[in-house]
C-alpha positions as CSV (number, residue, x, y, z in Angstrom):
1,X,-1.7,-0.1,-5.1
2,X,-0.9,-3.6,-4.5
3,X,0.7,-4.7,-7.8
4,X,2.4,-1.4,-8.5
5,X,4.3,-1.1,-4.8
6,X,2.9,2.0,-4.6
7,X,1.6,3.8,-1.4
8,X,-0.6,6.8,-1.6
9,X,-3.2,8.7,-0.1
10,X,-5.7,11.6,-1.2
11,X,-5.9,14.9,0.6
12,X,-9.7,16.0,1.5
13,X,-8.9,18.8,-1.3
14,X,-8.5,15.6,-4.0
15,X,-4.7,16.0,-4.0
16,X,-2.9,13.0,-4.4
17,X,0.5,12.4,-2.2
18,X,2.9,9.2,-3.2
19,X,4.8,8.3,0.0
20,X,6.6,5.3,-1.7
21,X,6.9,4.5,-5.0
22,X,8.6,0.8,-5.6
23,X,7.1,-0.6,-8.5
24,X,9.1,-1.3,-11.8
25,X,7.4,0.9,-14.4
26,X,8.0,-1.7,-17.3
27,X,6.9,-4.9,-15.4
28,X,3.7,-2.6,-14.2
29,X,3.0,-1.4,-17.5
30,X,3.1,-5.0,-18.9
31,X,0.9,-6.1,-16.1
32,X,-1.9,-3.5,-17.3
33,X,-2.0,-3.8,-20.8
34,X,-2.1,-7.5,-20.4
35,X,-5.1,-6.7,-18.1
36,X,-7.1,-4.6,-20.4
37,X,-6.9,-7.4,-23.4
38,X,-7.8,-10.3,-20.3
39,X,-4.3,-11.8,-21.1
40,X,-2.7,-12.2,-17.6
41,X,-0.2,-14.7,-17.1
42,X,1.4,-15.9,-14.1
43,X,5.0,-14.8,-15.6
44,X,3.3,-11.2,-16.3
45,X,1.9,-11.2,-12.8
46,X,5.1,-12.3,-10.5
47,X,7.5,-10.1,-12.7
48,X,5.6,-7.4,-10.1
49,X,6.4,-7.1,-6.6
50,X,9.4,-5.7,-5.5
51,X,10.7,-3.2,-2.7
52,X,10.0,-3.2,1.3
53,X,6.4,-4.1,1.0
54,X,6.0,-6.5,-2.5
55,X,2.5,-6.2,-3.1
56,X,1.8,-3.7,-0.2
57,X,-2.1,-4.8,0.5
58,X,-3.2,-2.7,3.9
59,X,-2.0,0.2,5.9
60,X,-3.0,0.5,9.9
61,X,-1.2,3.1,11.9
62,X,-0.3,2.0,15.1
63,X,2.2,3.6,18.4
64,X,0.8,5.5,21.4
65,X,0.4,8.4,18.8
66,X,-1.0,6.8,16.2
67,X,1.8,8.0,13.6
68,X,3.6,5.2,12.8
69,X,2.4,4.0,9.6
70,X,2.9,-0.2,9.0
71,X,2.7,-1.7,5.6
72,X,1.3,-4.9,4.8
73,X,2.3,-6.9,1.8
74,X,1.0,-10.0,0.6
75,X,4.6,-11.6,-0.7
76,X,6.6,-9.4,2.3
77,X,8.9,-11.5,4.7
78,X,8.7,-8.1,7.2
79,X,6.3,-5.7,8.6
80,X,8.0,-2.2,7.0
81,X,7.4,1.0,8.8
82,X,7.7,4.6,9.2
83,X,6.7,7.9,10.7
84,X,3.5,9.2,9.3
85,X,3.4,13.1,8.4
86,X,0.2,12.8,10.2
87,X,-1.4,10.4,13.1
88,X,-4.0,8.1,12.0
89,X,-7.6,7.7,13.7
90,X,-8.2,5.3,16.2
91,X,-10.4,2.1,15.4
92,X,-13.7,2.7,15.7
93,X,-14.0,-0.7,18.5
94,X,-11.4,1.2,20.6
95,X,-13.9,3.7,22.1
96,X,-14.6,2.5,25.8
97,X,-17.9,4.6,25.5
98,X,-20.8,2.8,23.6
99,X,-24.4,4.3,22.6
């Protein structure tokens, strides 16, 4: 959720699991009621963003087990990372075999 700094997934039963939650509830609150009446400024924008991964945009899993877990973030100066609780799947154009 890229102007909330939060990271979550859903479980194939629906469940959903917040592995990091960074986002200042006021400032995010602001942001989407401002939203819903199409009054966005840039001041109610930018007062979002904050944590590891300000803005967190993407996910890609990446290590020889694919169960590291990067973060991107459109206004991060880093790359944040951690274990996953489970591997990721392998891109698609990573298969030597084609049809």
């Amino acid at each position: 959720m890229v102007y909330s700094d939060k990271l979550f997934a859903l479980t194939p039963e629906g469940d959903l699991r917040v592995f990091l939650d960074e986002g200042d509830l006021h400032n995010v609150s602001a942001l989407e009621l401002a939203f819903f009446k199409g009054a966005v400024t840039e001041d109610v924008l930018f007062a979002t963003g904050r944590g590891v991964a300000p803005w967190m945009a993407s996910v890609t899993f990446g290590g020889a087990d694919l169960q590291t877990l990067y973060i991107g973030s459109l206004r991060g100066t880093q790359i944040p990372y951690f274990r996953a609780p489970v591997p990721g799947l392998p891109m698609v154009h990573w298969s030597r075999h084609r049809r």
